[in-house]
Every structure is written in structure tokens, then in C-alpha cells.
C-alpha positions as a printed NumPy array, in Angstrom:
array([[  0.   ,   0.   ,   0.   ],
       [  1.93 ,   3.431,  -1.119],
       [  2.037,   5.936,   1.861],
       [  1.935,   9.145,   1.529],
       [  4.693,  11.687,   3.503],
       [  3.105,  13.159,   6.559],
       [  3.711,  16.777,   5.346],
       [  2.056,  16.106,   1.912],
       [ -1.509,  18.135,   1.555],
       [ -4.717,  16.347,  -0.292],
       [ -7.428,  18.167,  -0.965],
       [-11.002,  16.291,  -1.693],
       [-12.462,  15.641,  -4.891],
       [-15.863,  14.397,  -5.668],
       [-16.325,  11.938,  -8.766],
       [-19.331,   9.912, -10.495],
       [-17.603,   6.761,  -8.26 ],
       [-17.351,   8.665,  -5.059],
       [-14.322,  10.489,  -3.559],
       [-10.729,  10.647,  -4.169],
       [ -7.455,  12.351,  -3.092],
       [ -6.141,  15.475,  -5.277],
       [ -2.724,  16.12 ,  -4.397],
       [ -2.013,  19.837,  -4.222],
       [  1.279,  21.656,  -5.446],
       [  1.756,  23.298,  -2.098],
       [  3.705,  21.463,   1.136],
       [  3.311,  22.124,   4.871],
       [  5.7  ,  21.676,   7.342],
       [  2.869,  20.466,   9.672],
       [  1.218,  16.495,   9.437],
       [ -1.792,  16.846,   7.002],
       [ -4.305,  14.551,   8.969],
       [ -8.224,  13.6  ,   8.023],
       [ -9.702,  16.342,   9.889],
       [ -7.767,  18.89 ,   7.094],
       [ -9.475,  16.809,   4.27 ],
       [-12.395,  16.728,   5.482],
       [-12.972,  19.948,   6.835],
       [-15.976,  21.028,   4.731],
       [-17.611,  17.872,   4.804],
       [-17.054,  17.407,   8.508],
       [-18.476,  21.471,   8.825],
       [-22.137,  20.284,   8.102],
       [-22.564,  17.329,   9.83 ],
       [-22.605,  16.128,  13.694],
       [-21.713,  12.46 ,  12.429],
       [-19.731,  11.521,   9.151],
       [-19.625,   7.935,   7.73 ],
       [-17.403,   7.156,   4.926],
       [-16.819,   3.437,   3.23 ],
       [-13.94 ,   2.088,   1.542],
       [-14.556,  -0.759,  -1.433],
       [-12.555,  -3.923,  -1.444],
       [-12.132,  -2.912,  -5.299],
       [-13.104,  -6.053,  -5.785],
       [-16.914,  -5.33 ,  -5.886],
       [-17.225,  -8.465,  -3.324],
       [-20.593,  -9.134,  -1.847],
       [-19.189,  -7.185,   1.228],
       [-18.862,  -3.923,  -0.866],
       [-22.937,  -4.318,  -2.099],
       [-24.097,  -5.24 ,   1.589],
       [-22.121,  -2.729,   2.614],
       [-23.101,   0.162,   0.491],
       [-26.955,  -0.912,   0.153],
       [-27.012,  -0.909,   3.923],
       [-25.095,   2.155,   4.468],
       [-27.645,   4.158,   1.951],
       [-30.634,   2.92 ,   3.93 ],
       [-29.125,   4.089,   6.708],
       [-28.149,   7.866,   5.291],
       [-32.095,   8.128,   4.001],
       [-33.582,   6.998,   7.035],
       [-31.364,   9.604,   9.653],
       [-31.492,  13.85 ,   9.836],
       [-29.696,  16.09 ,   8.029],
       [-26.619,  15.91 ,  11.117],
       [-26.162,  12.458,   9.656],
       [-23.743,  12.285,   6.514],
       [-23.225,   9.638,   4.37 ],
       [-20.374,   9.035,   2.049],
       [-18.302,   5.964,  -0.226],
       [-14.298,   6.397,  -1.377],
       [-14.272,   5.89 ,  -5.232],
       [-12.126,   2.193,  -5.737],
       [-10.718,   3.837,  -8.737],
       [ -8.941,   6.65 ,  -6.881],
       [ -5.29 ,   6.269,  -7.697],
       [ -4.858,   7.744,  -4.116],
       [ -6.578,   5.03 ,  -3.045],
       [ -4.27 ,   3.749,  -0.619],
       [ -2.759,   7.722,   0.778],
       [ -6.736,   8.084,   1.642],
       [ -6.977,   4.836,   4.094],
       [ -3.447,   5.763,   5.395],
       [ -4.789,   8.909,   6.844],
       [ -7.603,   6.978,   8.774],
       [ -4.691,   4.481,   9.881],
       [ -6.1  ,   1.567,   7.898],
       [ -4.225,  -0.917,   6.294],
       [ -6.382,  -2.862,   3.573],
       [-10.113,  -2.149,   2.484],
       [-13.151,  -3.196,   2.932],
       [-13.289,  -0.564,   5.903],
       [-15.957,   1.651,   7.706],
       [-15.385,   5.359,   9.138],
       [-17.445,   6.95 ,  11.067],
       [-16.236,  10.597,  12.502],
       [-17.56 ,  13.838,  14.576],
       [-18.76 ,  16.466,  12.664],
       [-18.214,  19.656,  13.621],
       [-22.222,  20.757,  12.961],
       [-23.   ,  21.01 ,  17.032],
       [-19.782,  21.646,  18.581],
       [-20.263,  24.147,  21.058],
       [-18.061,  27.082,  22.132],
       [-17.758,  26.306,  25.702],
       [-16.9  ,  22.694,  24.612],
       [-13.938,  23.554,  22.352],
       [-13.841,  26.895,  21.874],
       [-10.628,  27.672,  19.625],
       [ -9.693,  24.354,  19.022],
       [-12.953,  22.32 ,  17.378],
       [-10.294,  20.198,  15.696],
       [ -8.508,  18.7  ,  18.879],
       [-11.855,  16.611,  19.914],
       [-12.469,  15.317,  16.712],
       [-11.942,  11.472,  16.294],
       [-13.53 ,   8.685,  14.227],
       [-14.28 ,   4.807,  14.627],
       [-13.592,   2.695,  12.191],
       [-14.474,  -1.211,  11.404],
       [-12.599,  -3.459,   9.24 ],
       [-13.57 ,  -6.773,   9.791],
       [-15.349,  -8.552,   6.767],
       [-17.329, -10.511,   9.085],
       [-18.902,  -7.316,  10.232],
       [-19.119,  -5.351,   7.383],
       [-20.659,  -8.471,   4.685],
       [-23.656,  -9.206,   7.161],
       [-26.537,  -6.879,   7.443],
       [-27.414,  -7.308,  11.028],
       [-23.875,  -7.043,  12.507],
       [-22.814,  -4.036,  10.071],
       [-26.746,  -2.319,  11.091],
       [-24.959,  -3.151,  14.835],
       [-21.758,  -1.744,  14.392],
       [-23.055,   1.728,  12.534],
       [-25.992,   2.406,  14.737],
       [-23.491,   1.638,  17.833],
       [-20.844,   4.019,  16.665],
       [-22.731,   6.744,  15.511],
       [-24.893,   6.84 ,  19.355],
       [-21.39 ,   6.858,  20.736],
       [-20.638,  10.091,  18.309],
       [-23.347,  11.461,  19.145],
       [-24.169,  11.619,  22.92 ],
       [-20.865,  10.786,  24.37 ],
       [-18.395,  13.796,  25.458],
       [-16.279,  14.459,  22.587],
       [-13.39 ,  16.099,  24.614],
       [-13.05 ,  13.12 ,  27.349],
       [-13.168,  10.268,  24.664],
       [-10.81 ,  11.425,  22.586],
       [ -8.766,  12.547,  26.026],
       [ -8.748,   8.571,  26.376],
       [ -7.818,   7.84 ,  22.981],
       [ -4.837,  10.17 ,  23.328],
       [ -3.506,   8.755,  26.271],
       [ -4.558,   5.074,  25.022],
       [ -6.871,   4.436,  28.072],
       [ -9.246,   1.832,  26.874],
       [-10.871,   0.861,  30.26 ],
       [-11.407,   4.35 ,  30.526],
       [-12.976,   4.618,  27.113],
       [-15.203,   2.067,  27.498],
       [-16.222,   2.893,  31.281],
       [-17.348,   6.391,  29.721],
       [-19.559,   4.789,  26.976],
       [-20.61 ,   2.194,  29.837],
       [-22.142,   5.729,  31.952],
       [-24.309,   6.519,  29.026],
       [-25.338,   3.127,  27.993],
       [-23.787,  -0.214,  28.946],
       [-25.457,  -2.181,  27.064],
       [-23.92 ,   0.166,  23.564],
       [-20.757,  -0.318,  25.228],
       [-21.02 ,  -4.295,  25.545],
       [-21.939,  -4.141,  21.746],
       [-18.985,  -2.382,  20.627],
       [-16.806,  -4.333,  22.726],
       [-18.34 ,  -7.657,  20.359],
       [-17.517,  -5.576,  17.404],
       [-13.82 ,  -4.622,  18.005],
       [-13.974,  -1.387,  16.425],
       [-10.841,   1.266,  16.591],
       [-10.975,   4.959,  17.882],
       [ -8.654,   6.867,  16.324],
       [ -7.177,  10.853,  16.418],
       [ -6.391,  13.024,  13.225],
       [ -2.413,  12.366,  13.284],
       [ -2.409,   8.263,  13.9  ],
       [ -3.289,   7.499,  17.554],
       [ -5.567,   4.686,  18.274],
       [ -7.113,   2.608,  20.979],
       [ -8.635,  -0.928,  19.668],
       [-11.462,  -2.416,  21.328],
       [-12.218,  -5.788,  21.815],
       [-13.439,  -9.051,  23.516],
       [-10.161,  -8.694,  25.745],
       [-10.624,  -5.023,  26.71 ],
       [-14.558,  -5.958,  28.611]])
């Protein structure tokens, strides 16, 4: 998978096939992360998902993307809904930023729609973190993958922003899950079945899993 340098800067690009990467002329001397590419997208919306294709156009990838489209028409407008193009000869810069290693994979994020100033006044960008599922098991069947999105995005949207990712950052999983368990803990025990990742803008993540309950 080709990697990208960490000071390289993407912008996004929207095709017939879905996104894709658009590498611009001008270098920073600061780490471009996911939170700079998706900045407008992520400006709109309280929760972001975004699916990667196995290019392969396995029965993962239709499951997948039918289920993910029900999903998008049946939640509000704070709800966004998006697929990488498999064509995108960036293909493998774009999961890099998200920290994954092979598609099929599953992203949800924060949104920046209902951040509030008290919350992260200055600084939206430092509580921002996503969730992401790789696992074909998860991803091909209906009723785990309906599991694993409608899990992630409740965590996204009524857990506090600032502490989770405050756990991610210092890799605290019990802590992670014991603040998910004080809003629900039965939405904790299912994402603890569905060993998903929580990941920062920049690289760091916290897996979850059987092990971590």
C-alpha cells in the first residue's frame, strides 16, 4: 500500500464513483491529517460515515453500500453519508490517513455541525476522532454491520467528545469504554463484540475488543 509523507496536503475531490485524493502543489511543514481533508464535509454534519470498497466489488462492498444508503435516508440532516471511489489512484494515501491498512473498511467521525463554544472553543479540531471497522465478518452481514453503525454513531453522538478522545490520546481503553458504559452499557457491551478502533487526526488509536470488557 503506497504511503503518503506526513507533510504532503490532499485536498477532496468528488467523482461519479465517489471520492478521491487530489494532491495539491503546495507542502506544509505540519502532518496533514483527516480532519484537514475533510474539513468542509465534517463542517455540516454532527456524524460523518465514509466506506472504503474492497475494489473487488465483493458481496461485502454491495451489503455494505446498500445498507449504508438505507441508513443515510432513514437519519437527519446531522447524519452524513459518504463511499471512497475504488478507482482513486490515491486510493491507498486516503486509508493511510484513517490508519487503515487494507479495504473493505468503515469510518465513522464527529462532525463539527454542534460543537459548542464552551466545549472547544478555539480548538474544534482537537476533539475530533472517528471509529472505524474493518472486519469482513462485520461489514458483509446486514445485522452485525446495522450493529456496528448504529453503535458508533450513538457513541458520536451523545458521548463527550473532549473526554473520549482525552482517552484515545492517552490510550486508556478501560477508561474509554467505562465512559460509553455511563451513558449506555449495554452500547458499550456491543462495541466491545464488534472490536472497532478509535482513532485521532495524526495516527493514535485505541482498539477495542473481547479482551478489553
Amino acid at each position: 500500500m503506497a504511503v503518503s509523507r506526513a507533510d504532503t496536503r490532499w485536498r477532496l475531490r468528488r467523482t461519479d464513483g465517489g471520492l478521491c485524493l487530489g494532491r495539491l502543489r503546495a507542502f506544509g511543514s505540519e502532518q496533514f491529517t483527516w480532519a484537514d481533508l475533510l474539513s468542509v464535509p465534517l463542517a455540516s454534519a454532527q456524524v460523518y460515515l465514509l466506506y472504503f470498497p474492497s475494489r473487488f466489488d465483493l458481496p461485502v462492498d454491495t451489503a455494505a453500500t446498500e445498507a449504508l444508503r438505507h441508513f443515510g435516508a432513514a437519519t437527519s440532516e446531522r447524519t452524513s453519508v459518504d463511499f471512497w471511489d475504488p478507482r482513486d489512484e490515491h486510493f491507498g494515501e486516503a486509508l493511510a490517513l484513517f490508519g487503515l491498512q487494507v479495504p473493505p473498511a468503515l469510518v465513522l467521525a464527529t462532525g463539527l455541525e454542534a460543537v459548542t463554544q464552551a466545549a472547544d472553543a478555539g480548538e474544534p479540531s482537537r476533539h475530533l476522532y472517528c471509529i472505524s471497522f474493518s472486519d469482513q465478518a462485520v461489514l458483509a452481514d446486514r445485522e452485525q454491520m446495522a450493529a456496528a453503525v448504529n453503535a458508533a454513531h450513538e457513541v458520536l453522538m451523545r458521548c463527550d467528545r473532549k473526554e473520549i478522545a482525552g482517552y484515545i490520546r492517552t490510550r486508556k481503553a478501560k477508561s474509554l469504554l467505562h465512559a460509553i458504559g455511563l451513558v449506555s452499557a449495554a452500547l458499550r457491551d456491543q462495541l466491545v463484540k464488534l472490536r472497532p478502533t478509535f482513532g485521532l487526526p495524526g495516527g493514535i488509536s485505541v482498539g477495542l475488543g473481547e479482551r478489553d470488557a
